[in-house]
C-alpha positions as CSV (number, residue, x, y, z in Angstrom):
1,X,-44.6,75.6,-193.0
2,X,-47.9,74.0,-194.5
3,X,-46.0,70.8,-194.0
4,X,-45.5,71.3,-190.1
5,X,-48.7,72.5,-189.7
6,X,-50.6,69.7,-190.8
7,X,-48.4,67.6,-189.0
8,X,-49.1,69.6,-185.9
9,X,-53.2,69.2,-186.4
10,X,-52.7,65.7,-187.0
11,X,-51.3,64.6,-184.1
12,X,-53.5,67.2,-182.1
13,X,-56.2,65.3,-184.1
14,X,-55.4,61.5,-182.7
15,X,-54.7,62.8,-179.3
16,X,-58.0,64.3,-179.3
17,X,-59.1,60.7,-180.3
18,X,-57.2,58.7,-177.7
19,X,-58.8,60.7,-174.9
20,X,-62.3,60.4,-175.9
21,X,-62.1,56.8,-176.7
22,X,-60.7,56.7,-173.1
23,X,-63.5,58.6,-172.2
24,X,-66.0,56.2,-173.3
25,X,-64.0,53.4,-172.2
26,X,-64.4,54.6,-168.7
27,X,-68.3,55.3,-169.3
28,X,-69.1,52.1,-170.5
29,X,-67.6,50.0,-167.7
30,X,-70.5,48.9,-165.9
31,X,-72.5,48.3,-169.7
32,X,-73.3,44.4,-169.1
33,X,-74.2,42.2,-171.3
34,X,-77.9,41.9,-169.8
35,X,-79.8,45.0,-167.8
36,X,-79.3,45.6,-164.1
37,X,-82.5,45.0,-161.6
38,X,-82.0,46.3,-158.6
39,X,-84.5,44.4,-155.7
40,X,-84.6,45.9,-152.3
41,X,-85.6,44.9,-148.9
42,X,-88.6,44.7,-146.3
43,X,-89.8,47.7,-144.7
44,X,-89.2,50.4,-148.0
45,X,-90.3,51.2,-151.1
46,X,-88.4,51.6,-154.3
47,X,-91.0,54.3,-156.2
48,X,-91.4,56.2,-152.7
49,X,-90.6,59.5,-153.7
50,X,-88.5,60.1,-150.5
51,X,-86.1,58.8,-149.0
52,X,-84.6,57.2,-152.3
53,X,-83.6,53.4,-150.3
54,X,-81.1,53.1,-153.3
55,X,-79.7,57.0,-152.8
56,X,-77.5,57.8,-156.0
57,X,-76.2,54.2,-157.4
58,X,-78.7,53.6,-159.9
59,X,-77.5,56.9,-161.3
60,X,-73.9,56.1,-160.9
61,X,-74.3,52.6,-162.7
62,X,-76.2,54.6,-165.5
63,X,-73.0,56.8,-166.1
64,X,-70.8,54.4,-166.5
65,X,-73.0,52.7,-169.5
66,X,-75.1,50.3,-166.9
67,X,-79.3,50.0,-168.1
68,X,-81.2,49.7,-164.4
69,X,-84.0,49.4,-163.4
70,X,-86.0,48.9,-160.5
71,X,-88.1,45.9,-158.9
72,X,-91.2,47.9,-157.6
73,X,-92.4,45.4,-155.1
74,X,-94.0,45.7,-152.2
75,X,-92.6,47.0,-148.9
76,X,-94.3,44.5,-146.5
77,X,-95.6,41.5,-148.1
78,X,-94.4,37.5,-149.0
79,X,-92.0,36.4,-150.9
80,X,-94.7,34.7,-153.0
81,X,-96.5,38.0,-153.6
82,X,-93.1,39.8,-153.7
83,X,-91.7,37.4,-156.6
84,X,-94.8,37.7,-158.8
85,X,-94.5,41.7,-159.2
86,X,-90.9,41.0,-159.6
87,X,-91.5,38.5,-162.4
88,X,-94.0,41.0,-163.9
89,X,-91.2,43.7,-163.9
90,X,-88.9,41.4,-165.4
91,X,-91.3,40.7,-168.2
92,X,-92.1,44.6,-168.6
93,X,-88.0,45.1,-168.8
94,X,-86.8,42.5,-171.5
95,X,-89.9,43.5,-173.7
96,X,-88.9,47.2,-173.6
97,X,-84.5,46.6,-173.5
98,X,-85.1,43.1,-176.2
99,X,-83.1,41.8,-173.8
100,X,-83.0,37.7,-173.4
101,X,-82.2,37.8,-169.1
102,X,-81.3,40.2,-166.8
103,X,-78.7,40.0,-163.9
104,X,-80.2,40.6,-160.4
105,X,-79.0,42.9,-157.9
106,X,-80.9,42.1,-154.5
107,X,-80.5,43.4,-151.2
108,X,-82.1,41.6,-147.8
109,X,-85.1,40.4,-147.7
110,X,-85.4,40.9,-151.7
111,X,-83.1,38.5,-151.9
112,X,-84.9,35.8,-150.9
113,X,-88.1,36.9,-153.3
114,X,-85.9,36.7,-156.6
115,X,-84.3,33.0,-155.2
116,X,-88.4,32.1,-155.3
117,X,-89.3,33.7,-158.2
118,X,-86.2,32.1,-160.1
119,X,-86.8,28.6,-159.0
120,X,-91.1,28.7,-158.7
121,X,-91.9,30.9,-161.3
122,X,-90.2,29.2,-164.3
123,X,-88.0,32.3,-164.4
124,X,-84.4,30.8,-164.6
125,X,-84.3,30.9,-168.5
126,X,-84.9,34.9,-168.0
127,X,-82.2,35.5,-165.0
128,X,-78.1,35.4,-166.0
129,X,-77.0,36.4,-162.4
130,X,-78.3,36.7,-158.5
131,X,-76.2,39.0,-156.4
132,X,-77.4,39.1,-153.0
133,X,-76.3,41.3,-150.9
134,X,-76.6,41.1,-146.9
135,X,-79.5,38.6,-147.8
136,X,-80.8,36.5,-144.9
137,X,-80.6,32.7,-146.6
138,X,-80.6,31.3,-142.9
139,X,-83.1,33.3,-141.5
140,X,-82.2,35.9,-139.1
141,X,-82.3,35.8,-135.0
142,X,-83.6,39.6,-135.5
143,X,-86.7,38.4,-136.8
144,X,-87.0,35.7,-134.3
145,X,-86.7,38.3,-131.6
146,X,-89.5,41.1,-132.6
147,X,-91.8,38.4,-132.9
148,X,-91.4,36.6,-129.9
149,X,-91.1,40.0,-128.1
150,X,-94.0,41.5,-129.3
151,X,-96.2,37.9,-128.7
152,X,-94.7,38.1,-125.3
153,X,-95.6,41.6,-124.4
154,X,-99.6,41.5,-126.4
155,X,-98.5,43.9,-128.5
156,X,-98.0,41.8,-131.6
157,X,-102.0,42.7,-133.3
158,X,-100.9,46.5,-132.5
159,X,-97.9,46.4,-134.3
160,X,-98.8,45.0,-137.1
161,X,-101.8,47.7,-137.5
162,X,-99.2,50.3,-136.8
163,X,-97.3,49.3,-139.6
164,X,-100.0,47.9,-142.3
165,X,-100.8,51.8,-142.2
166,X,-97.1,52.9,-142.7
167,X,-97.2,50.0,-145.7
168,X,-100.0,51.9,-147.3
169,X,-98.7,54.6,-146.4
170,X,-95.4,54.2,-148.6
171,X,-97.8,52.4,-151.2
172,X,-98.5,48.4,-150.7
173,X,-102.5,48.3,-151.5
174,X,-102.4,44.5,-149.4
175,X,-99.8,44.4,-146.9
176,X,-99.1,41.0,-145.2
177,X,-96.7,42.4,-142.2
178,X,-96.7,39.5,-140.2
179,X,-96.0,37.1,-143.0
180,X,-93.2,39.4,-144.4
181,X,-91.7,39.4,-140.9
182,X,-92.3,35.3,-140.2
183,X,-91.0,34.3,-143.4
184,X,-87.4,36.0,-142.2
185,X,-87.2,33.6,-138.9
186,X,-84.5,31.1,-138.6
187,X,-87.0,28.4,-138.8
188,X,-89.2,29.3,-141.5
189,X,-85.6,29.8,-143.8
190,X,-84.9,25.8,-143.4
191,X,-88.3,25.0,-144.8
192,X,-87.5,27.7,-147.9
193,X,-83.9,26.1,-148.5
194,X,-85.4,23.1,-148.8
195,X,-88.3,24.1,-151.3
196,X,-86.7,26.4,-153.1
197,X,-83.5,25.2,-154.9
198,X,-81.0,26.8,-157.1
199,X,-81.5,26.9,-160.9
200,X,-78.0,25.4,-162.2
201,X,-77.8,27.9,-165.3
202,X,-77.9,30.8,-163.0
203,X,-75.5,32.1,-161.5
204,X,-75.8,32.6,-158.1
205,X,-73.2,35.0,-155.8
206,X,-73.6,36.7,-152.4
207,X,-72.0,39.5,-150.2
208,X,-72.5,41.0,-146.8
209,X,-70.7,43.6,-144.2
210,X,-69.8,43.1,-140.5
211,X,-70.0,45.6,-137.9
212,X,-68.3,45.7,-134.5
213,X,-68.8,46.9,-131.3
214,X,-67.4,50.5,-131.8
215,X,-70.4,51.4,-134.5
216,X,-71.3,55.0,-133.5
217,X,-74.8,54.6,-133.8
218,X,-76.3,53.4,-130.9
219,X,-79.4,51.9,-132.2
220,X,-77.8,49.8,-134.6
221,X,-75.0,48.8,-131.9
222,X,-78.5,47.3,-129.7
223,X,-79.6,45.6,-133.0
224,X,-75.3,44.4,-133.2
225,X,-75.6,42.8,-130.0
226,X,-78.3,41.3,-129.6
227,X,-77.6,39.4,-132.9
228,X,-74.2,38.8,-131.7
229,X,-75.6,36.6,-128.7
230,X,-77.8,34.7,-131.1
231,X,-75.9,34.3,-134.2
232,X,-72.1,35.5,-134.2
233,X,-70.9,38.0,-136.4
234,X,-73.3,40.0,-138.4
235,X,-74.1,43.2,-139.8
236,X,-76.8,44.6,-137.3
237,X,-79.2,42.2,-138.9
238,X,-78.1,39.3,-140.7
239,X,-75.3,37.2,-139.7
240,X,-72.1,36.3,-141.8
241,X,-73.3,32.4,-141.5
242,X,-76.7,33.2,-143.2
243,X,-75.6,36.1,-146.2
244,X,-73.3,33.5,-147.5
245,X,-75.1,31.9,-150.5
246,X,-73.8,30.5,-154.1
247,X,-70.5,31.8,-154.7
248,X,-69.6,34.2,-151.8
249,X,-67.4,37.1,-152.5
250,X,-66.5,37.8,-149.2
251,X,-67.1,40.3,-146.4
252,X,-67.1,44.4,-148.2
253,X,-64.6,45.8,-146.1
254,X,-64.6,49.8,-145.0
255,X,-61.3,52.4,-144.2
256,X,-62.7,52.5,-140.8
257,X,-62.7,50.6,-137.5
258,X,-67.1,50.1,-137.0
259,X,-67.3,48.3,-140.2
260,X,-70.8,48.4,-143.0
261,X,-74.1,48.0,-141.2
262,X,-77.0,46.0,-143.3
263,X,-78.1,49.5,-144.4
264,X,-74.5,50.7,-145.3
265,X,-74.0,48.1,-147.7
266,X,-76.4,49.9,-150.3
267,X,-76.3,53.4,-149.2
268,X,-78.7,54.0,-147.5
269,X,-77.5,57.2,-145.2
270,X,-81.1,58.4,-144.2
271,X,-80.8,55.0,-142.0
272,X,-77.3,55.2,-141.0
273,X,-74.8,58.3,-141.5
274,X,-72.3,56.4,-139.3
275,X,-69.9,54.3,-142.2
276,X,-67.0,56.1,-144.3
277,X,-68.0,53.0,-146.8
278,X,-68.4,54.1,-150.4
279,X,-71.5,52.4,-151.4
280,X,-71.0,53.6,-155.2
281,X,-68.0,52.8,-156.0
282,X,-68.7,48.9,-154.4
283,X,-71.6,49.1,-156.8
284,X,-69.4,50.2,-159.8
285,X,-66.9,47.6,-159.0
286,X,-69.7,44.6,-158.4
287,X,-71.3,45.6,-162.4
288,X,-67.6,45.5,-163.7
289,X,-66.9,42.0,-162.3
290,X,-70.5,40.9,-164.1
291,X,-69.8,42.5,-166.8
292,X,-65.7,40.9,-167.0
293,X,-67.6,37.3,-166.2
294,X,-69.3,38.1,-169.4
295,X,-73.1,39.0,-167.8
């Protein structure tokens, strides 16, 4: 009887064991090699207590054994500016983790600032990996459009007084608006390409969503179309031809038929509650692939 019982407790022992080994198998999934910075885009601020522009992920990512963090920058401001607060974070982040690099997360516009401060900031032996997501490399016709709209119709020096207030508003102390906005054109992105090269020890990967004409929210089907006229395919904002930078991973696809909008991509529903797309569980499966590639 002793016999059997010990056997009994002993195997209810090592099942006990397998399943919370499992357990922390499945918690540590997204636990990279390096820390996880997520960058965000033009027009929102990371620290703004509300809306969150990153929602739940960074929570999610923590779960499953991920360290994140956020950039901080500015909403409204250059990419120059932009990239030295980001380099500052970056700094701040591998003194506190002991950390040697980080990978990058980016999405839109903040892209574009962490692609400057890689290559003009002597940052490249501090950065593994660049994931851009939805990122305008080529510029993007949207920019192109408010601008010349706005120039067109005087209303360009109202605007941007409109919205250096909101900037302050959300916490930028020296919003530059109209730089933040120019430095998106089509144009102005062929004179950054040029300037601003890839670091070869990087490494350098890219992702975006397309949208279609069914997208139930009508503001963003206006934005769809008029970038459809300019630039083809695109997201609401960015086209297919400019997100594509490094090693693109192709388009993130959704179970419906309207597709992920530039704000669907990372979440953010206080923009858009049209998509079915799961934004966490892209994110979950975007750390695991770093982490497999051994970032």
């Amino acid at each position: 009887m002793l016999k059997c019982y010990l056997k009994i407790t002993i195997v209810l022992l090592l099942i006990s064991s397998c399943k919370t080994r499992q357990q922390i198998n499945v918690q540590n999934q997204c636990r990279t090699k390096y820390p996880i910075l997520l960058v965000h885009g033009i027009g929102f601020r990371d620290d703004f207590f509300h809306p969150k522009y990153w929602s739940k992920i960074p929570k999610i990512l923590e779960k499953n054994g991920a360290k994140v963090y956020l950039a901080h920058q500015d909403a409204f401001n250059s990419h120059a500016e932009n990239a030295c607060i980001i380099k500052e974070r970056i700094d701040e982040i591998l003194g506190e983790t002991g950390a040697d690099k980080i990978n990058i997360i980016a999405h839109s516009k903040g892209g574009l600032e962490s692609r400057y401060m890689i290559s003009k900031l002597g940052m490249a032996d501090k950065v593994a990996s660049l994931t851009t997501l939805a990122s305008p490399h080529r510029g993007s016709a949207m920019a192109d459009t408010v601008l010349a709209f706005l120039e067109r119709k005087n209303l360009l020096n109202k605007s941007l007084k409109i919205i250096r207030n909101y900037a302050r508003f959300l916490g930028d102390k020296h919003p530059d608006v109209y730089l933040s906005a120019k430095e998106l054109t089509v144009e102005y992105m062929e004179y950054f390409n040029k300037s601003v090269p890839d670091i070869p020890s990087v490494y350098y990967q890219s992702y975006g969503g397309l949208i279609t004409e069914n997208y139930p929210d009508w503001f963003v089907r206006i934005q769809y179309k008029l970038m459809q006229k300019a630039e083809g395919e695109n997201d609401c904002i960015v086209s297919k031809h400019s997100y594509q930078w490094g090693n693109f991973r192709g388009v993130v696809k959704s179970n419906d038929d309207f597709g992920i909008s530039h704000f669907d991509i990372v979440g953010m529903r206080f923009v858009s509650q049209a998509s079915s797309f799961d934004a966490n569980y892209f994110f979950i499966e975007l750390v695991k692939d770093l982490k497999n590639k051994g970032f």
